[in-house]
Phi, psi and omega in degrees: 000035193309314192261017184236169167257137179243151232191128159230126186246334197197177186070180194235141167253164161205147191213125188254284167255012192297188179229142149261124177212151194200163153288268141299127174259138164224178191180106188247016194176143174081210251206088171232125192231154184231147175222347182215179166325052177258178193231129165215122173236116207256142174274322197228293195206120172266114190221145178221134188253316193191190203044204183237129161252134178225134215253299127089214205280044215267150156229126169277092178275130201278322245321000167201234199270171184230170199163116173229140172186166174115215189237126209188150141218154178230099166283086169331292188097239130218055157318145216218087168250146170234130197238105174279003125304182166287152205231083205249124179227096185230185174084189145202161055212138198235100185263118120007295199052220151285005198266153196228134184268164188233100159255131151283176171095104169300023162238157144332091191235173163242121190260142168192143187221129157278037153190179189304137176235181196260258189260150164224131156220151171245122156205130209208161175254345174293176156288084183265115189239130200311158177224003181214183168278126206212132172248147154253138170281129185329135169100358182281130187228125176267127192234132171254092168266349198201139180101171193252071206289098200226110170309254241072063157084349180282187179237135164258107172269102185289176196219347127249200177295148164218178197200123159252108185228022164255163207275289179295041180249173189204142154205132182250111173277332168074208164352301210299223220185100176244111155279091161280004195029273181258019165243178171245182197219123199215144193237121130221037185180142158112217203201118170250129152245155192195118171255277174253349186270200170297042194302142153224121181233163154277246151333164181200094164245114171242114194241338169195183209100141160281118183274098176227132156242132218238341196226228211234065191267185188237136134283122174229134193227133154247348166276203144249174181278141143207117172244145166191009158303130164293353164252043172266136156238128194294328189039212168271045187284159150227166152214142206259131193249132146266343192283167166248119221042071197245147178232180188246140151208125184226129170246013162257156164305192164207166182269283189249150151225159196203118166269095201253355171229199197251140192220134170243143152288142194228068182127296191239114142358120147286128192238113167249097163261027143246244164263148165246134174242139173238106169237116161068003194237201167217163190228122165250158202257347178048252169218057190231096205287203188226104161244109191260126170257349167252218170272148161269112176230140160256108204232159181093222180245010180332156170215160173228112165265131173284325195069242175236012151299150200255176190198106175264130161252137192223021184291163169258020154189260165287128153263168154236136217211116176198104193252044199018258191255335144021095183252183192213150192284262169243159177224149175210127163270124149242070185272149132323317197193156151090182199248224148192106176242128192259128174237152170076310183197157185291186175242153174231140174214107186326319208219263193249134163249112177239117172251116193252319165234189193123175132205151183255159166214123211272357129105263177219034185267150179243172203223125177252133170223138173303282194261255180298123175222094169256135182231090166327296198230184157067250155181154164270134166226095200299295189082196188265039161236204218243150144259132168205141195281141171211212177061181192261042180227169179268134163296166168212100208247128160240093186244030127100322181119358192273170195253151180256198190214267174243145179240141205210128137274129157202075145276169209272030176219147196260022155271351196265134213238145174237096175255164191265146164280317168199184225263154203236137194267319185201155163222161176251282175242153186253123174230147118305049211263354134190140191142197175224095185257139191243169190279327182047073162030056175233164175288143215187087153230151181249132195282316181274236168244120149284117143294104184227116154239026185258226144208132163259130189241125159216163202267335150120355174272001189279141199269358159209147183200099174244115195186167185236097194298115182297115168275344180270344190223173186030194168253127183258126165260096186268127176231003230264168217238124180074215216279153185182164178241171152281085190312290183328330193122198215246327220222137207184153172249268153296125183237125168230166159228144185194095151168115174316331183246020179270178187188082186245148194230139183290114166290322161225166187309146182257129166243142189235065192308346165220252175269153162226142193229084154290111182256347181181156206083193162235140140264138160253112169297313196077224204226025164249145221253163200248146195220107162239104202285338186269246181225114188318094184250106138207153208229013175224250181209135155223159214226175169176145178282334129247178186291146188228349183280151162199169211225111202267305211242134179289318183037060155105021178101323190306171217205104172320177185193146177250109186243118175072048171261134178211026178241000000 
């Protein structure tokens, strides 16, 4: 009956292993059951209204649309229809089972179902596109071998994992809501477009293939990430990680990611060129660094663990930086353009703080650093707040020639030394509370007040030194090598010299509220007189055109003392 129609309105067929071929099957009634491995093949149109069809290991070929609606039941089973048409299910009752739609065929067609369908495959030379909303029952495998599958804006709800791995395969979610929700979703071959809609996965793996996103869609992984296709494109996405202890490994940029479980980076650097957000969750660096080109936000109960990894801004234009309770390892700007401003909270920084371009603007947040604070490039803007140097390591300060607003040493050793690198143009107040900072025959002025419970070291040769020497407290250290003056002023609560090949000579009388110390070199006094209330130590040389020491200030009865003196 190939070139005819078959037509049931009642009664009962039974078909066991034969084949039916016809043009239209259409059934608006009675009973048609398949019991074994048969064929049924329509040249035109599969249409069921009513009654019962049971399909059972059966294969159905389509040449055009399939169509179930009215009052009906169709037990699928685990069946095979291949539909070269439109693929339409309203009405019920339609049971899934195991059964799998095939849609085929070189033309554009649609598929839409009010209830669970099984298996979906596409392989075609066409488009086949969602025309409903379409759920699969868990265990339902959606397949692309060929051909193009575009939600058009609707929604998919997957029933397993899915993979895309033929080369001609295409799936466009555009718009739609492609849900795998608890399954995962793997790219190595073939074409995903995404415009404005939706992914939800568990896993999320794209190692090849093309990935292009064109508008402002969303990722949501509850699993973990992995991109490395070279052919990812980010457009205006984000993604969102939910999982716990889950991980990232992207050798591609991503535009925002927004962290909402616990995610470690795994294998590749992370390249954020739109924002990172840690909301309520948390992100470790594993052994990986970090680059962001928008805002970095730790927002919530958020953490950021640094390890020993760094976290570069590296955008071209305005940032935001705001890292709640977080400390971080090393942070370094590297902008093309634009600013990195720190909001919300101060920074504690494990190690090295770097500006290689750029500029940081510190808002009204203060800044703690261990080792190193270099300004390469660009520009610092303090506004009114402290920089402080702390931790148990030696330091290194470049500050470029710009000016600060206060600056504080309290490292946690009274040996561990911060020396400058270059010139510092102005601070408003400098404090020593333990440490050693030295200027190392750079320029160094403080506008305000200088605190020293420390030591401050300079070589006496530096070609501006302006500061208002604190006299009740710390140590001033001269160590510099050939010829020097005293930079600091006149007046000193504890004073030394140490460097053998040093040599400083008093332009006026000199006061010593406490001790003075040549541990090496020479003083020349001149013909200037020396006032010291402590105790006289030297172990290097000293000159004077008459004797200049004398013994001025008494403090509480004690009787200044001359030690190792043989000059």
């Amino acid at each position: 009956a190939a070139s005819y129609n078959v037509s049931q309105s009642s009664g009962t067929i039974n078909q066991s292993t034969g084949t039916l071929s016809c043009n239209d099957f259409t059934k608006t009634g009675g009973t048609y059951s398949i019991t074994g491995a048969s064929i049924i093949n329509t040249n035109n149109n599969f249409t069921i209204s009513g009654g019962t069809f049971t399909a059972n290991a059966s294969t159905i070929n389509v040449s055009n649309d399939f169509t179930l609606s009215g009052v009906y039941t169709y037990n699928a089973n685990n069946s095979i229809v291949n539909v070269s048409g439109n693929i339409s299910i309203s009405g019920n009752t339609f049971n899934c089972n195991t059964s799998t739609f095939v849609m085929q065929g070189a033309n554009n067609k649609t598929i839409s179902s009010n209830q669970n369908i099984y298996n979906l495959t596409i392989n075609t030379t066409a488009t086949k596109s969602l025309n409903s909303n379409i759920t699969q029952t868990a265990g339902g495998v959606l397949t692309i071998t060929q051909g193009t599958f575009d939600l058009n804006g609707f929604t998919i709800n997957l029933g397993a994992n899915f993979t895309l791995s033929s080369v001609g395969g295409v799936l466009t979610i555009g718009s739609g809501n492609f849900n795998a929700a608890s399954y995962n979703v793997s790219q190595s071959s073939g074409t995903i477009n995404q415009s404005t809609g939706t992914l939800s996965c568990n896993d999320f793996s794209i190692t090849s293939g093309i990935y292009s996103i064109t508008g402002a869609s969303i990722i949501n992984i509850s699993g973990n990430a992995t991109i490395t296709s070279t052919f990812w494109n980010y457009g205006s996405s984000t993604i969102n990680m939910s999982g716990l202890a889950k991980t990232i490994n992207a050798s591609q940029p991503l535009n925002n990611l927004n962290i909402t479980g616990s995610v470690t980076i795994n294998t590749n650097d992370l390249n954020i060129d739109g924002s990172l957000t840690i909301n309520n969750g948390s992100l470790n660096t594993g052994t990986q660094d970090i680059y962001v080109a928008m805002n970095f936000s730790i927002i919530g109960t958020g953490t950021f663990n640094a390890g020993t990894k760094k976290v570069i801004f590296d955008g071209n234009g305005v940032q935001q930086f705001l890292p709640r309770t977080s400390t971080f390892y090393d942070i370094e700007v590297d902008k093309t353009g634009g600013t990195v401003t720190l909001i919300g909270a101060d920074l504690i920084v494990n190690r090295d703080f770097i500006i290689e371009n750029g500029n940081f603007d510190t808002d009204i947040r203060n800044i703690t650093i261990t080792r190193d604070f270099l300004i390469n490039g660009g520009a610092f803007i303090p506004n009114n707040q402290t920089i402080t140097f702390t931790g148990g390591v030696d330091s290194n300060f470049k500050p470029n020639n710009l000016s600060f607003w206060n600056i504080v040493i309290n490292k946690s050793g009274a040996n561990l030394r911060v020396t400058q690198q270059d010139n510092l143009s102005s601070c408003n107040d400098f404090t020593i509370s333990q440490g050693i900072y030295y200027i190392n025959n750079n320029n160094w002025t403080v506008s305000n007040t200088f605190s020293n419970n420390g030591v401050l070291e300079l070589n006496g040769s530096e070609t501006i030194v302006s500061v208002t020497n604190d006299t009740d407290s710390g140590l001033v250290r001269y160590r510099g090598a050939g010829a020097g003056s005293l930079k600091v002023g006149n007046i000193y609560y504890n004073l030394e010299f140490n460097n053998g090949a040093g040599s400083w000579v008093l332009i006026a009388n000199l006061t010593v509220n406490n001790n003075i110390t040549i541990t090496a070199g020479t003083l020349n006094a001149g013909s200037n007189e020396i006032n010291f209330a402590g105790t006289w130590t030297n172990t290097g040389t000293f000159s004077a055109n008459v004797d200049q020491i004398t013994t001025v200030f008494s403090y509480g009865g004690s009787t200044p003392q001359l030690n190792n003196e043989n000059n």
